[in-house]
N, C-alpha and C positions, 0 to 999 in steps of 0.2 A: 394469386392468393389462394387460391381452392386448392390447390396439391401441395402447399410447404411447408406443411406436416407430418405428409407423407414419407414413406420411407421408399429409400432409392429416387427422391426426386432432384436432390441439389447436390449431384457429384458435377467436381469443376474438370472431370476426364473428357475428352473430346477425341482422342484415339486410342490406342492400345501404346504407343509409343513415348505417352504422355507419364506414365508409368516408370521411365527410368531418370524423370528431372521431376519431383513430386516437390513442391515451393507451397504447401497447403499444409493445416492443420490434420487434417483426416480428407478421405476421398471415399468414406461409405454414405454418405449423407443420411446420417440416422440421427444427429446431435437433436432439429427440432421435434425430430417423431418421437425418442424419447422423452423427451421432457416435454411434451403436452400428455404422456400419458401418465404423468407423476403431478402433473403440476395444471395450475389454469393461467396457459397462455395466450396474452391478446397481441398484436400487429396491427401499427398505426404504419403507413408507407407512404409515400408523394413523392412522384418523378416530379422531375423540373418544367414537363410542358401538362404538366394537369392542373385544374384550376384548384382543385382540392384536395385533402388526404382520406384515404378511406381507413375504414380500423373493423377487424373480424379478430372474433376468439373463438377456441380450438379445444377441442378435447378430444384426447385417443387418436389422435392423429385425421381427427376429420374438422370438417370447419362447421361450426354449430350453428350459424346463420348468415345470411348473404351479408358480405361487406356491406358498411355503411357509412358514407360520407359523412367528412366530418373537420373542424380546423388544425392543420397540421403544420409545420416546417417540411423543407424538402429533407428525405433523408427517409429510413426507417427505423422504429423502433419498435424490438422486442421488449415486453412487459411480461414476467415472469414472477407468477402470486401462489401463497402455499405450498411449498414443492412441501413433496414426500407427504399430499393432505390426504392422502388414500394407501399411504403402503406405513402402516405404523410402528413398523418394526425398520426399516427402514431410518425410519426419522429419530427412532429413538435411539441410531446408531450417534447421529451427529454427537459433537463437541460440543464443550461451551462457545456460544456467541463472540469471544477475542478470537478461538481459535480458528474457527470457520473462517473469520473476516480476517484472518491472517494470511490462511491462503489463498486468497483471491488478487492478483499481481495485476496493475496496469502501467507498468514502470518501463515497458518497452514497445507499445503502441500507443507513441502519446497523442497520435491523433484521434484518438479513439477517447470516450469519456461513459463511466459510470456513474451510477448513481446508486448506494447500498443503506440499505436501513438495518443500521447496528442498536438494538435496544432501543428503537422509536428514535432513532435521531440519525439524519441526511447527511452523510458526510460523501465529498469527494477527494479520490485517490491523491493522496501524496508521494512524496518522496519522501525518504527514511528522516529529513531533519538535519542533513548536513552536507550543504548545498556548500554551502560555504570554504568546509573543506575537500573541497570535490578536483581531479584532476580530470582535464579530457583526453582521452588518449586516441589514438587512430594511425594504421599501417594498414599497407597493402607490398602484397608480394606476387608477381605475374608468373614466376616459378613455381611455385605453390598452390597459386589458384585462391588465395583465400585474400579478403578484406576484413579488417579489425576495426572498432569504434565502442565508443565508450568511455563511463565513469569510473576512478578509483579513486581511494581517500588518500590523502599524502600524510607523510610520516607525522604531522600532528593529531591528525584522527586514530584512535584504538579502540576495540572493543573486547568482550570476555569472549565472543566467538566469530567465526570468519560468517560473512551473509557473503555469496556469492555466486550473484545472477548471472547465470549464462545463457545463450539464446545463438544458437546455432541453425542459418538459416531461417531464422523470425519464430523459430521451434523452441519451449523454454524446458531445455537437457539438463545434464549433470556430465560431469567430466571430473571423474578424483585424478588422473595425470595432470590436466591442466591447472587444479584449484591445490596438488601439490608445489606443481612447480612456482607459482605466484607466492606461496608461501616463504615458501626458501627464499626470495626477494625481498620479502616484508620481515623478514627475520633479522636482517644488519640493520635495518633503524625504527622499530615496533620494541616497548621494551618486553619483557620475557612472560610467556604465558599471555601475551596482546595479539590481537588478529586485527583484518584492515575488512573495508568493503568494498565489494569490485560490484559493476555491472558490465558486462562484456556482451558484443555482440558478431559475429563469426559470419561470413557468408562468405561457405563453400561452396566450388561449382558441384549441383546436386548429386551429377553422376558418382562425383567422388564420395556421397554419406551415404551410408546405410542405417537407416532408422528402422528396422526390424529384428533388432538384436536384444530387444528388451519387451516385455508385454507390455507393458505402462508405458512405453516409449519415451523415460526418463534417461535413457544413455543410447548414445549413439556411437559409430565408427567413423572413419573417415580416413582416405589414404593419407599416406605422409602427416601420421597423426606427430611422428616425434617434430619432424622438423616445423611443421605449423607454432607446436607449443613453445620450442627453441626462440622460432622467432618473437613470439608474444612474451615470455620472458625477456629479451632483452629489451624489447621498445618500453615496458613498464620499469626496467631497470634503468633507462633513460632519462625518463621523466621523474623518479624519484629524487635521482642525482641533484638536478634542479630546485627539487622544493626541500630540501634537506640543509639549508643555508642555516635558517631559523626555524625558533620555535613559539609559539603565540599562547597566553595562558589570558582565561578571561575569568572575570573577577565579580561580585555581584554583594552590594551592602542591603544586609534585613535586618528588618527593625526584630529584634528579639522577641520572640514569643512566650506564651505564659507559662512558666516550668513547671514539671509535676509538684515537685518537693521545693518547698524551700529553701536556701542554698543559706543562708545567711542569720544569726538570732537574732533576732530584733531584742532589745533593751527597754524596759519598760522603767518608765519615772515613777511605780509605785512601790518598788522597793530599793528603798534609801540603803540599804545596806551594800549594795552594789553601786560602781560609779557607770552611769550612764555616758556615754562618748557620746558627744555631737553627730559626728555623723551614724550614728546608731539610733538612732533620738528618737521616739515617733512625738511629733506637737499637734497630733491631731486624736482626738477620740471618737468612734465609729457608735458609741450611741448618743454622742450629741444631739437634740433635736432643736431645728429651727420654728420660732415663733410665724413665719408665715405658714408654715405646715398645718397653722389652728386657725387661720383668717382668709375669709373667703377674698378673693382676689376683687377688685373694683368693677362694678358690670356697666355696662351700656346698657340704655332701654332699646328692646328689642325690637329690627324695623318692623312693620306692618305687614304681614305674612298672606300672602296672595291665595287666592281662590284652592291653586294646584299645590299638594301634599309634596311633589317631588323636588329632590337637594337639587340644586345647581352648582353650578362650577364657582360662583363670582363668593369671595370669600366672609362678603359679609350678611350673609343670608343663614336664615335658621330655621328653612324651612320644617326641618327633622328634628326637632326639637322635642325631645322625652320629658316622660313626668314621673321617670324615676331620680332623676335628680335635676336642682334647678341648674340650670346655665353656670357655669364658671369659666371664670376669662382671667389667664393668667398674667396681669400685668401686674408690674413689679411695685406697682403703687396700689396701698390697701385703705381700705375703709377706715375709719375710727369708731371702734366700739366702745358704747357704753353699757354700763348694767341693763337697761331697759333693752337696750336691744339686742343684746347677748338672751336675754330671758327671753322674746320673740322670738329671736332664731329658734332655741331649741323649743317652742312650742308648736310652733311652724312646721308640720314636715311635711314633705311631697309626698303627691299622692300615688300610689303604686302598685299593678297586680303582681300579687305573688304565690306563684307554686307553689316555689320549695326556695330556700334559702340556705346559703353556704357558708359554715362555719368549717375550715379545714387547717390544720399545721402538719404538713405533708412530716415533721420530724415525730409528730406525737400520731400519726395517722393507726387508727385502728385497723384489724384484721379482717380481712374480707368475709363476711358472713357472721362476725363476732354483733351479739345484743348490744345497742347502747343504751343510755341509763335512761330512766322516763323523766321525759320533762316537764316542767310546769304549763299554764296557760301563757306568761310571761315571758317565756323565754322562745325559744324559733323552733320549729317545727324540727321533728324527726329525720336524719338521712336517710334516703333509697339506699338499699345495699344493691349494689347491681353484681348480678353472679354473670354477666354476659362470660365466655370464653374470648370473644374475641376482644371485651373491652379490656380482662386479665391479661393480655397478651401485649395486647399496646403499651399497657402501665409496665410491666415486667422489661421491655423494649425501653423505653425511658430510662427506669432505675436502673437496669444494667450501662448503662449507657454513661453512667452521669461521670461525670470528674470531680474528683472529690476537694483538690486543689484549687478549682476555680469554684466550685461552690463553699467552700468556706474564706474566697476572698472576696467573694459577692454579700456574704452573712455577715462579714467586716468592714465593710468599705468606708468613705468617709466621702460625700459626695461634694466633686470639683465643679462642674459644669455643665455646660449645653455649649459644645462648638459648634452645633448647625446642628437641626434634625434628624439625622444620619449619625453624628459621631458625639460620644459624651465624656467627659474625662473622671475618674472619679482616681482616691488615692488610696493603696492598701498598704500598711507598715512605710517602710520607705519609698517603695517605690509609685510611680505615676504611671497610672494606662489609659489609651484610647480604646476605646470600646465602641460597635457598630451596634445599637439602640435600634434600629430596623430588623437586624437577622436577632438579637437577645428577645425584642417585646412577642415578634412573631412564634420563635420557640416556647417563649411564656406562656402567651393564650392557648397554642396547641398544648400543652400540659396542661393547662388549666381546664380546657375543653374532655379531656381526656380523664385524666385523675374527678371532676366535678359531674361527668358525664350523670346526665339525668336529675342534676339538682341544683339545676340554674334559678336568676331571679329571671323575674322580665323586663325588658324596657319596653313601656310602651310611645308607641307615635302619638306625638299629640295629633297628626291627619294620616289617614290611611293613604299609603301611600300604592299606587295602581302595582302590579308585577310588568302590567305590558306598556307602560310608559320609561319603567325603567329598564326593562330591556330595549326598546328602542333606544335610549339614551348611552347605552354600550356596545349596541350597532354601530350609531352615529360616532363612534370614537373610533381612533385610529386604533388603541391597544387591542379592539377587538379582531382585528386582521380580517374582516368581511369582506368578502370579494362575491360580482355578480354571480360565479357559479355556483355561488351557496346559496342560490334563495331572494326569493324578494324578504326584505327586512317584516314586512307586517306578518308574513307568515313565521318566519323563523318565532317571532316576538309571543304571538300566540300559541306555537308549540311550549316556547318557555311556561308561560303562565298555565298553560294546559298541566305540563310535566308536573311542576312543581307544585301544584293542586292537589294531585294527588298520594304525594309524599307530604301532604299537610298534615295529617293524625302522629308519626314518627317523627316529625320536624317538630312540632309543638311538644309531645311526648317526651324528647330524649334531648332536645337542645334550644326550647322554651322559643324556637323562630314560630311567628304566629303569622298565619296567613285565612283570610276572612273566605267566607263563600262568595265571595265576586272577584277573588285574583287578587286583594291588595295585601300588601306586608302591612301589619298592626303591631309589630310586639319584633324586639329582638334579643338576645341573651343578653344576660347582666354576669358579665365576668368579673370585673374587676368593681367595689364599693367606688363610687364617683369618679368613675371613667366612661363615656361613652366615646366610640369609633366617629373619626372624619367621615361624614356621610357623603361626599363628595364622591369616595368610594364604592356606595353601596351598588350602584345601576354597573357595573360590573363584578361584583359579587354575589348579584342575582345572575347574571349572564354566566359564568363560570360554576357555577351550583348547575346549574341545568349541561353544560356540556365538559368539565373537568372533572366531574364525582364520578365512581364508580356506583352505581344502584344495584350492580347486579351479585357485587360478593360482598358478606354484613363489613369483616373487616374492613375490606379496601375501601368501602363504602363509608364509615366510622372515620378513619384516617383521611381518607380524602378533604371529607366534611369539615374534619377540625383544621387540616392543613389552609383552607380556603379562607376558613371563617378567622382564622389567626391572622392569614394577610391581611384582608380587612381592617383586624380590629389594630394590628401593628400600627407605630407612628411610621408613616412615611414621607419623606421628603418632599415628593410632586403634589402632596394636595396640602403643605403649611406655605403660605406668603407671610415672610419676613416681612416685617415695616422698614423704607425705606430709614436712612439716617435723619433724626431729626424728625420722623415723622411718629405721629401718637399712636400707640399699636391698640388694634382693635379688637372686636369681640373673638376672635377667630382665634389669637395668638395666647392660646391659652395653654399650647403643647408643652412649655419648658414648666409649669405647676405639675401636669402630668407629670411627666417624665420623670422629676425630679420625689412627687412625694405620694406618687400610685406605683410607677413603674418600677423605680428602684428599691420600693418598698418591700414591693411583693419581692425582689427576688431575694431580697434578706430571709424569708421563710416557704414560700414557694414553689422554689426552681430548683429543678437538678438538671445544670447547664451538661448539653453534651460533650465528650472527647475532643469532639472535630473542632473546637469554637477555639481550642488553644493552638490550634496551628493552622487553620486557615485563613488569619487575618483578622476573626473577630474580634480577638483581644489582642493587644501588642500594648509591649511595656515601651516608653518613651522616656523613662527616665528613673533613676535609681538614684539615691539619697547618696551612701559611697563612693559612687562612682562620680559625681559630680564634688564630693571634697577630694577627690585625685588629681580633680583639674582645677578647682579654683581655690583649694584648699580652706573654702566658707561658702555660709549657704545664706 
């Protein structure tokens, strides 16, 4: 391990005669001595009779410290970090990131396996995706000297261009004779201006190639080049014959996505001068408001709330229970009010610290930097104008972003239901859609967070709740992926509380999260008027604040924060328990009252839903008024 970095140490030459059957990649051995001097490489190695694996790294071609034992597999592995972190002209040559990871081929050493971090994410080598339509082919010819093997696509496969991997003697060449002549085969059953995919693999006896006929050693020679290729056209003209019987077409039903434009006029029942067609109909009105909308849902007295401030999992615990609004529990069964106690309620209000408080209609939204008008002592305090650049930038990201089609069918809606936590059905003119209520609330609070930024309310904990119990509490979970080589848990737990300590003045400051001089959370942002977040959630939204944020750049930092603090505050599926059938639902099942007259409110004035929400599944229409008088001719 001390010289194999070095340069001139790993040639696989052993005489001078070795020379005219060359079965190697290169024979100057410079490949590692380059690239530790561009890059920081380590070597983990383990022969089969050692008890251990040892691991040294290298720079400039020397070894920077005596190997060190260490647990390995038998085998070695090259680990190659930063290339081109010291030649920056160099690096500023590269590509974009597809193009790079484009050319790096494992499609002919499949015993061999990479590992490649494309944009932060581990993928391993595939094959191109169509396995399925793949032929194998394989000839040998003892005249010749040469052996054939390999993949091509059969006349059901076509693409806009030929890909065609060849690999001559385990060497990956180029050949325009031979990737003509396969052409000319693919050309009587490919239809016109369609190319196929080969992977071929050639092994001439060596004496016969000469790989010095190019710098880059992309094109080779080889005797008896015609008759080699003669023969390889026909064996592929063989095998085509065969799969050219049939042809296979595959078919694939989606549920229709949300259109830009309107396709259809809807017919309205308020001008009698016009005849309204049934199936044109709308029989529903979009600002109908329901009476439970004004009644607080029926409460349980609350259990008896134990010594420790922190949420547990078990669903009907309250320990996190704010005093910005009281408790609401959305069961379908309400109270009966009478005068006297209508007149209570509104005398009654919770008690609340407040910063600053948000009065906003993102459609009447004043101008950045513009005076607003002076208010009374009555009325709520003043907005922060925030001139941040990086917060202008985030908001300008959103509003370009938005879809104008699916936000004015969210500012219409007429709302259908709750199918489960996850999905909600609401209904716009004729048509019926499924909507994912998970990816819409979380894009909601990130714009809310964002557009509001610095004039949040507070909610505060009725008990302080510790930083380093509930990081332990998202240790102890599996979503935190903690494994022993990260750390004893009580240390990590205390880095947390430490970190986020001192982002306490900016955290309190810009997004009303309160945290005391002893580590505990006291106060969290009030985005939404009688909303607070599943606190089941929170002992990993304190753990992901401390290692998913970016602190180091304002933006990324701003973005990050709101991205996080949105999961949170989102309904999610894994922390509401349904009541069984039949059984009495309790304080906890209060999500479908959200949902229905916070969540879908806000987006009426709110939200400006992104692009992506109309074709990536979050909205999907499932039913159309016309389209169902086609089939049952009534509705």
């Amino acid at each position: 391990m001390e010289i194999v970095c070095e340069r001139f140490t790993t040639s696989k030459l052993q005489t001078f005669e070795d020379l005219s059957a060359i079965s190697t990649y290169g024979f100057r051995g410079e490949a590692l001595a380059s690239v530790s001097h561009v890059a920081h490489v380590t070597i983990t190695t383990k022969t089969a009779d050692a008890k251990c694996a040892y691991r040294a790294n290298y720079s400039d071609g020397k070894l920077k410290a005596p190997p060190k034992p260490c647990a390995g597999n038998q085998g070695t592995q090259i680990l190659v970090e930063d290339l081109f972190y010291n030649v920056s002209t160099r690096r500023k040559a590269l590509k974009s990131p597809g193009d790079e990871y484009s050319r790096i081929y494992a499609i002919h050493n499949a015993g061999k396996s990479f590992s490649v971090k494309r944009r932060g994410f581990s993928l391993i080598f595939r094959l191109c995706g169509i396995c399925r339509e793949l032929i194998e082919v394989g000839c040998e010819d003892q005249k010749l000297a040469f052996k054939l093997k390999g993949y091509i696509s059969n006349a059901n496969y076509s693409m806009k261009k030929c890909i065609m991997v060849l690999f001559i003697n385990h060497r990956l060449v180029e050949s325009s004779a031979l990737k003509k002549a396969v052409e000319t085969v693919y050309a009587a059953y490919l239809p016109k201006n369609t190319h196929p995919f080969l992977y071929l693999s050639l092994e001439i006896a060596p004496q016969n190639v000469d790989v010095n006929v190019h710098p880059t050693k992309h094109e080779v020679h080889f005797l008896h080049e015609d008759g080699v290729i003669e023969s390889v056209q026909r064996h592929i003209e063989s095998k085509l014959l065969g799969s050219n019987s049939s042809r296979t077409y595959f078919t694939q039903t989606l549920l229709p996505s949300l259109p830009v434009s309107e396709g259809v006029e809807v017919k309205s029942t308020s001008e009698p001068s016009e005849r309204v067609y049934a199936h044109q109909m709308v029989r529903t009105d979009h600002r109908t408001q329901k009476l439970d909308a004004f009644l607080k849902p029926k409460e349980k007295p609350p259990p008896d709330a134990p010594d420790s401030g922190l949420p547990t999992s078990t669903s009907g615990s309250r320990e996190e229970e704010t005093t910005a609004e009281p408790p609401r529990h959305d069961s379908v069964e309400m109270e009966d009010f009478n005068d006297s106690d209508l007149l209570q309620a509104v005398e009654e209000r919770p008690t609340i610290v407040w910063f600053c408080h948000r009065k906003r209609q993102r459609k009447e939204q004043r101008r950045e930097g513009q005076e607003e008008e002076e208010v009374t002592a009555a009325e709520t305090p003043k907005r922060r104008v925030i001139k941040l650049n990086s917060i202008k930038e985030l908001r300008a990201e959103v509003s370009e972003n938005n879809h104008k089609g699916l936000q004015e069918m969210l500012q219409n809606h007429s709302f259908v239901g709750c199918v489960n936590p996850q999905w909600t059905l609401i209904q716009h003119h004729t048509k019926l859609y499924l909507l994912n209520t998970t990816k819409l609330s979380q894009e909601l609070f990130y714009q809310i967070l964002i557009f509001d930024f610095g004039n949040f309310g507070m909610l505060k904990l009725s008990e302080p709740a510790p930083l380093y119990d509930l990081a332990m509490l998202a240790l102890d979970s599996a979503e935190s992926g903690w494994t022993e080589e990260d750390g004893p848990k009580e240390g990590l737990a205390q880095y947390i509380v430490d970190f986020l300590k001192n982002k306490t003045e900016m955290l309190e400051d810009y997004f009303s999260l309160e945290i005391d001089q002893d580590g505990n959370l006291t106060g969290l942002p009030m985005l939404l008027d009688k909303y607070t977040p599943v606190m089941e959630g929170l002992p990993m939204f304190i753990l992901r604040l401390a290692t998913e944020v970016n602190w180091d750049s304002e933006k990324e930092c701003f973005r990050d924060f709101s991205k996080e603090c949105s999961h949170f505050y989102s309904i999610r599926k894994q922390y509401i328990l349904e009541p069984e059938p039949g059984e009495q639902q309790d304080s906890d099942s209060n999500w479908r009252w959200k949902v229905e007259h916070v969540i879908f409110k806000a987006f009426r004035t709110l939200f400006s839903p992104p692009k992506q929400f109309s074709e990536d599944g979050t909205v999907l229409q499932i039913a159309n008024l016309p389209d169902l008088y086609k089939v049952f001719e009534r509705c």
